[in-house]
SESE-851519 format. One record per residue: x, y, z of N, C-alpha, C in turn; residue number from 1; residue in one letter. Coordinates in nm, 4 decimals. Example, Ala and Ser with C-alpha at 12.3 -4.5 7.8 and 13.67 -1.06 7.14 Angstrom:
<<1.3190; -0.5690; 0.7800>; <1.2300; -0.4500; 0.7800>; <1.3200; -0.3300; 0.7800>; 1; "A">
<<1.2850; -0.2250; 0.7080>; <1.3670; -0.1060; 0.7140>; <1.2900; 0.0030; 0.7870>; 2; "S">
# end
This chain:
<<6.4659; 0.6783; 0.6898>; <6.4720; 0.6257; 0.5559>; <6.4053; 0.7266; 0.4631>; 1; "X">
<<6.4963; 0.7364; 0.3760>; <6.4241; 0.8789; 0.2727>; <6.3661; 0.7927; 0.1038>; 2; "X">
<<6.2603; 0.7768; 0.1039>; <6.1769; 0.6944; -0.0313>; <6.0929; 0.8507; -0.1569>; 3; "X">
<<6.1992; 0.8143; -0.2876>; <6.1614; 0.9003; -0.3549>; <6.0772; 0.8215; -0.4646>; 4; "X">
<<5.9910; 0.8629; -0.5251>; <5.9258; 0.7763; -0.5977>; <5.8495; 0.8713; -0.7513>; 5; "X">
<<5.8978; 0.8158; -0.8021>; <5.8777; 0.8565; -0.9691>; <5.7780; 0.8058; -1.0653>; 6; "X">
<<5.7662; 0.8215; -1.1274>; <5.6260; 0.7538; -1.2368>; <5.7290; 0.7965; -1.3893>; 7; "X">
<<5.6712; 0.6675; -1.4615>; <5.7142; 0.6526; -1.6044>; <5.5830; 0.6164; -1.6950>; 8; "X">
<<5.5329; 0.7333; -1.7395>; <5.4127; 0.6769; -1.8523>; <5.3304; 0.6415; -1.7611>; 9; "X">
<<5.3147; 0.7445; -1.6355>; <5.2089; 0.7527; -1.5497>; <5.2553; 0.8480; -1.4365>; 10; "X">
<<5.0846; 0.9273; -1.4211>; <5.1445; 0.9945; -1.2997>; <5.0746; 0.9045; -1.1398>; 11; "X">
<<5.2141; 0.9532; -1.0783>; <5.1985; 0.8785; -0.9420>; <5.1032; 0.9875; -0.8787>; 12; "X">
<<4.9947; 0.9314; -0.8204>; <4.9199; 0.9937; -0.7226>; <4.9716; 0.9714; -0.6033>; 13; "X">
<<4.9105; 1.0924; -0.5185>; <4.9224; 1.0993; -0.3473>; <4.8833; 0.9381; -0.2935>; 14; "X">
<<4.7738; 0.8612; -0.3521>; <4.7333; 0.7241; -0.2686>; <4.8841; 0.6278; -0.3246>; 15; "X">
<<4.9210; 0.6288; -0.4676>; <5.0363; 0.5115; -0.4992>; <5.1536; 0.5664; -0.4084>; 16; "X">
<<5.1974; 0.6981; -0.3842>; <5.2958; 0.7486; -0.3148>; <5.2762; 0.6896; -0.1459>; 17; "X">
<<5.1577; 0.7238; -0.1097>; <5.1353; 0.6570; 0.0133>; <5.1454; 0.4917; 0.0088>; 18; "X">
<<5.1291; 0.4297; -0.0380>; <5.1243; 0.2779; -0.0684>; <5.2435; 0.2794; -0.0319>; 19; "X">
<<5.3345; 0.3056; -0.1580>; <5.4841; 0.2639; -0.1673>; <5.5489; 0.2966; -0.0104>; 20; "X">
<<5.5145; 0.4769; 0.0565>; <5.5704; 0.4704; 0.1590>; <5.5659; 0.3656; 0.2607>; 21; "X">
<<5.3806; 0.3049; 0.3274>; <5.3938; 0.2458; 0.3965>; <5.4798; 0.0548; 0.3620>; 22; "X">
<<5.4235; 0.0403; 0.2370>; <5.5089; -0.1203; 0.2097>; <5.6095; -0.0828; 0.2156>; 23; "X">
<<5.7401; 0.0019; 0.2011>; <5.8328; 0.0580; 0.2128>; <5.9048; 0.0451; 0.3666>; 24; "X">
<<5.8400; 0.0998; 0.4105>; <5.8332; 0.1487; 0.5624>; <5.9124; -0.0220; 0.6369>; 25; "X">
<<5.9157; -0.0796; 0.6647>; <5.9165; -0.1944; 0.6569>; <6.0814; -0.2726; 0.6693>; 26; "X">
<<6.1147; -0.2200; 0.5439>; <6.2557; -0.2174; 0.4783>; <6.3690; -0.1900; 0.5972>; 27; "X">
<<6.3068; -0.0633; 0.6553>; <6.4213; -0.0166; 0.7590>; <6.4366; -0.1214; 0.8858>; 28; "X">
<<6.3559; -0.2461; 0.9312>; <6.4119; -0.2846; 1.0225>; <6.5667; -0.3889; 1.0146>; 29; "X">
<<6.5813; -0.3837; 0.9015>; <6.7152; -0.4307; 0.8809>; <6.8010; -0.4102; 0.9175>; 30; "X">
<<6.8551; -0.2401; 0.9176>; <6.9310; -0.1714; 0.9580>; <6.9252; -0.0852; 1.0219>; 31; "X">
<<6.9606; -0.0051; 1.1141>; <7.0108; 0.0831; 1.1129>; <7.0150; 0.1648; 1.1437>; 32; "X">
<<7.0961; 0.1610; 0.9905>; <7.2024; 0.2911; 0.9058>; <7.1011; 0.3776; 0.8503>; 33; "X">
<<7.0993; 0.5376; 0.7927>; <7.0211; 0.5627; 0.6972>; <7.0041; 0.4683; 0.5855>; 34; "X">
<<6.9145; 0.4594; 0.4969>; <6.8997; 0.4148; 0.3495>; <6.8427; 0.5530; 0.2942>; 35; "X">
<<6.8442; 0.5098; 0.1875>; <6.7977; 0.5792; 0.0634>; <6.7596; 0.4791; -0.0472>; 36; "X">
<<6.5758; 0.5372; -0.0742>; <6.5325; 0.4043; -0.1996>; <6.4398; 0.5182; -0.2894>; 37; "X">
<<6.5479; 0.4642; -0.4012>; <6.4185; 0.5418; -0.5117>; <6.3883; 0.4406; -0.5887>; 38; "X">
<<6.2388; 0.4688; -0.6245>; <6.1321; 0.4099; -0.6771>; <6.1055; 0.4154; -0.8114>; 39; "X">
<<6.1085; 0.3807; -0.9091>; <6.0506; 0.3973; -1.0521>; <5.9201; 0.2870; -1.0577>; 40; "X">
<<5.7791; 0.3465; -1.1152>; <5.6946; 0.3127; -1.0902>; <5.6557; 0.3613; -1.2672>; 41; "X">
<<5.6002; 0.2100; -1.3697>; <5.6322; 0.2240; -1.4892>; <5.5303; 0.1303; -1.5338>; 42; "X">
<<5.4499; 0.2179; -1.6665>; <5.3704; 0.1033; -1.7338>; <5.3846; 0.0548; -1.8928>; 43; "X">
<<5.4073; -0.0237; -1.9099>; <5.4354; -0.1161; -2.0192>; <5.2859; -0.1747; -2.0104>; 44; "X">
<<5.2525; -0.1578; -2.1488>; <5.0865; -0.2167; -2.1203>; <5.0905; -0.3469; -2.1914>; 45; "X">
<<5.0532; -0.4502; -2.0996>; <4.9406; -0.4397; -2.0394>; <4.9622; -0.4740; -1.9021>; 46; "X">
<<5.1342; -0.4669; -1.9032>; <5.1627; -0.4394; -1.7941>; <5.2355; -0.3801; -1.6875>; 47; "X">
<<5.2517; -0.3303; -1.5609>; <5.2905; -0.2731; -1.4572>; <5.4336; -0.2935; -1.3847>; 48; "X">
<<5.5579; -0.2413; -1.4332>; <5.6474; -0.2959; -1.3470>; <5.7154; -0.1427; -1.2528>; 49; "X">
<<5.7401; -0.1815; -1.1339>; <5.8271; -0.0963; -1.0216>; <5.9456; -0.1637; -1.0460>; 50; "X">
<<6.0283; -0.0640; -1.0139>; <6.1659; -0.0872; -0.9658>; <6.2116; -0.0195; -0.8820>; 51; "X">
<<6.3315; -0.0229; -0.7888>; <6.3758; -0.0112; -0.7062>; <6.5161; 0.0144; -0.6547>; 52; "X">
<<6.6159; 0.1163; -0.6257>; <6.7318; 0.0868; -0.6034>; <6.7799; 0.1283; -0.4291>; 53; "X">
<<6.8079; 0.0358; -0.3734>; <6.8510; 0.0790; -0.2325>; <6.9620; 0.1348; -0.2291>; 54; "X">
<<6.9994; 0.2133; -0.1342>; <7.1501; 0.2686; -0.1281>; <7.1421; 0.2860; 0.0505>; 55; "X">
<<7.3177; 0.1999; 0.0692>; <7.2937; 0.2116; 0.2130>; <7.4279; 0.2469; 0.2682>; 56; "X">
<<7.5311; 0.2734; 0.3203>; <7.6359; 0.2480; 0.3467>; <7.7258; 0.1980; 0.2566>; 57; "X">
<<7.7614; 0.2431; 0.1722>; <7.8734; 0.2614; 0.0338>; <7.7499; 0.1201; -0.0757>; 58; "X">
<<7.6666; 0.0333; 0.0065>; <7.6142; -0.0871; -0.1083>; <7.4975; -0.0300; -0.1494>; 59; "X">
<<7.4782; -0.0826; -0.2609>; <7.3554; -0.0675; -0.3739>; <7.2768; -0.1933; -0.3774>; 60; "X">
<<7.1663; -0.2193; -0.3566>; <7.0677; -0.3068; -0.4066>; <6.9893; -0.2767; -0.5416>; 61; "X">
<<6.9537; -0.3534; -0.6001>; <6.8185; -0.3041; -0.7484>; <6.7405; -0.4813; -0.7737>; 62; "X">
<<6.6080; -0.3792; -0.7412>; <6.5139; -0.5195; -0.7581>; <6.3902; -0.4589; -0.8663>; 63; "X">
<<6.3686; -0.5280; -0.9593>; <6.2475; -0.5376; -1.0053>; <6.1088; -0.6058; -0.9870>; 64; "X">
<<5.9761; -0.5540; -1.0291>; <5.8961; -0.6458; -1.0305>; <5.7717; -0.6073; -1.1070>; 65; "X">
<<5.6789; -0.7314; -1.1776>; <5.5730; -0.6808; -1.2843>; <5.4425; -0.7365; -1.2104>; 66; "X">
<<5.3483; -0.7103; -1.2384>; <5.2768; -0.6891; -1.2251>; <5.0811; -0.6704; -1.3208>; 67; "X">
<<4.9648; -0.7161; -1.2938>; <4.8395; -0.6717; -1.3575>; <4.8264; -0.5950; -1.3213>; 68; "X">
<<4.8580; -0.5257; -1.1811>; <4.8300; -0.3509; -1.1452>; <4.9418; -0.3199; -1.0808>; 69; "X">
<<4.9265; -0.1823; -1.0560>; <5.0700; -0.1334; -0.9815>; <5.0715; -0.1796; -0.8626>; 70; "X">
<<4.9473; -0.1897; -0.7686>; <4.9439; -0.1692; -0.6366>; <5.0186; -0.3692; -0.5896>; 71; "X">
<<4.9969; -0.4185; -0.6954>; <5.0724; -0.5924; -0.7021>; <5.2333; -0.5376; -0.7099>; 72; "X">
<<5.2663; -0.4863; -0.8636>; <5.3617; -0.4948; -0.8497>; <5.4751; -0.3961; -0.7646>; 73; "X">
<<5.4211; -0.3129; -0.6511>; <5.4690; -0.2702; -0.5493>; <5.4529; -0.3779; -0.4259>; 74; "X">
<<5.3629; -0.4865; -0.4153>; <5.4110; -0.5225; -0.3264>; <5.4544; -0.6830; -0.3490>; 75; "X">
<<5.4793; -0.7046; -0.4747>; <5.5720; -0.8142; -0.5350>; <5.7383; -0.7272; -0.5166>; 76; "X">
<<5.7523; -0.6219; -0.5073>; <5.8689; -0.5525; -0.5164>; <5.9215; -0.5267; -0.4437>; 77; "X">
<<5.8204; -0.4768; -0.2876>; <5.8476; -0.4590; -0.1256>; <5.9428; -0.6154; -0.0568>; 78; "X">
<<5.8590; -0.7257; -0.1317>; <5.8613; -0.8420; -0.0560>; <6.0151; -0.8908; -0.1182>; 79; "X">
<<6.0518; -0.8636; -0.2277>; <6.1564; -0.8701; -0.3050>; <6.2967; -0.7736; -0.2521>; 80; "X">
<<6.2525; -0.6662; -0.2010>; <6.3706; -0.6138; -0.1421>; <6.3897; -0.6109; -0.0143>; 81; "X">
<<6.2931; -0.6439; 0.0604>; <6.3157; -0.7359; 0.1924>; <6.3595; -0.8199; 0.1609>; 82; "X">
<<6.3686; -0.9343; 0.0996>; <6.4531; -1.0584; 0.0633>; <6.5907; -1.0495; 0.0578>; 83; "X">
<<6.6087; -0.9242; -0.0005>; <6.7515; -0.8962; -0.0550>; <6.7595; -0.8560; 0.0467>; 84; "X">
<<6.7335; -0.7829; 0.1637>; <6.8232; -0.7006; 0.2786>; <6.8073; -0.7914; 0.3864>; 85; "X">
<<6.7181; -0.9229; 0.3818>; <6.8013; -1.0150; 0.4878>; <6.8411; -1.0994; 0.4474>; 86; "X">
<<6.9089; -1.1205; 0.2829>; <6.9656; -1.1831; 0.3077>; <7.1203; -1.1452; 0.3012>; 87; "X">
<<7.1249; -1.0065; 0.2670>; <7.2675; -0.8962; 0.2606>; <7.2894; -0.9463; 0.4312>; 88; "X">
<<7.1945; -0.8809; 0.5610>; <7.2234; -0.8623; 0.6776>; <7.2832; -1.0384; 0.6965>; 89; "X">
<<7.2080; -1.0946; 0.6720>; <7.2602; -1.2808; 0.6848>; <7.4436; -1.2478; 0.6569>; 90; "X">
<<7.4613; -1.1759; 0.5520>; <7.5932; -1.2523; 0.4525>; <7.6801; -1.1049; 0.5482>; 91; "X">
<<7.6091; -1.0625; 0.6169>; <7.7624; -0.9704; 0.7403>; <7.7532; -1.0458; 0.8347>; 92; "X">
<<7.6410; -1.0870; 0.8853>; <7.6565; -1.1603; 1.0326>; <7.7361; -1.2945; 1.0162>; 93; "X">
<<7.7320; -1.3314; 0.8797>; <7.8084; -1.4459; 0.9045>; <7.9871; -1.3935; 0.8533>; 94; "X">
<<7.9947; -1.3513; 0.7932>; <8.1429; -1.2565; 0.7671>; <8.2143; -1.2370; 0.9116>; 95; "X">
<<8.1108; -1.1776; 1.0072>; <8.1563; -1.1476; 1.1358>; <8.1968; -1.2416; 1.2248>; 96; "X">
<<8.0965; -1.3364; 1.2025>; <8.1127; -1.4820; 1.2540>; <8.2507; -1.5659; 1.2401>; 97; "X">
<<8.2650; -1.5946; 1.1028>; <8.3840; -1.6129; 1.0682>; <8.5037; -1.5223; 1.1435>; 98; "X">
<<8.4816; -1.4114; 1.0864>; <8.5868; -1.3361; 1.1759>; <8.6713; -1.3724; 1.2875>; 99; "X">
<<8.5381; -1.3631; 1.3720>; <8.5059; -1.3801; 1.5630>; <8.6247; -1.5324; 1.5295>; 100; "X">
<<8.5481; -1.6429; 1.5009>; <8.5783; -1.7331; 1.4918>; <8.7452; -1.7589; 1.4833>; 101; "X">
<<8.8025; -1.6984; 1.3495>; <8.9122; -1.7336; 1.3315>; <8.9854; -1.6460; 1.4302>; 102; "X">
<<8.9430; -1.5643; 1.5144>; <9.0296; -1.4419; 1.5671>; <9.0116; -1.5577; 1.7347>; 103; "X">
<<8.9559; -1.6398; 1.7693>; <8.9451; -1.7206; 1.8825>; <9.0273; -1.8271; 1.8626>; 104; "X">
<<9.0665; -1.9100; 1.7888>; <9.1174; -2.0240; 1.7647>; <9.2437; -1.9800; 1.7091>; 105; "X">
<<9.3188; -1.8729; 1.6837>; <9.4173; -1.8130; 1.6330>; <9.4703; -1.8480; 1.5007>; 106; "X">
<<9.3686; -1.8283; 1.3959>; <9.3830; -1.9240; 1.3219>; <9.3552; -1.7928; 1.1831>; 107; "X">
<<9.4735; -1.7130; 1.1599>; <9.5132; -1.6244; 1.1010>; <9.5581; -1.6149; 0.9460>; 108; "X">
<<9.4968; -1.6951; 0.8506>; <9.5449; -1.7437; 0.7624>; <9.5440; -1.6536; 0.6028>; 109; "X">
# end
């Protein structure tokens, strides 16, 4: 998993870069496939929002999240795009399911 991470109206230090990698880190047991996630890490005062865009196999995810400090709203944002990638992995396994299903009962419609 390759995590690029940017700063807007702040510079990202080596410790927020490490943060994001390890809450990050995480993400990949979903899949896989490679991903690719870049990070925008942004302050609006008085407050803190990350964002996020996954890229995985032709799909795109984008999650936001705000925050009183960054180090919240990275992991209001981690927990947020885990959400989204099980519930993406949910909505193939059941696609497949179906599939399986109609391809057993011959039911080709």
């Amino acid at each position: 998993m390759r995590i690029e991470t940017r700063g807007q109206e702040i510079e990202v230090t080596p410790a927020m870069h490490e943060y994001v990698q390890t809450r990050f880190a995480r993400l990949g047991r979903h899949f896989d496939q490679p991903m690719e996630v870049r990070t925008l890490l942004v302050v609006d005062k008085p407050e803190h929002r990350a964002e996020a865009t996954v890229s995985f196999a032709g799909r795109t995810l984008h999650a936001d999240a705000s925050g009183v400090d960054m180090y919240a709203a990275i992991d209001l944002l981690s927990d947020k795009l885990d959400r989204l990638l099980a519930k993406h992995k949910g909505k193939q396994v059941d696609a497949h399911r179906r599939a399986e299903s109609a391809a057993r009962s011959g039911d080709f419609a």
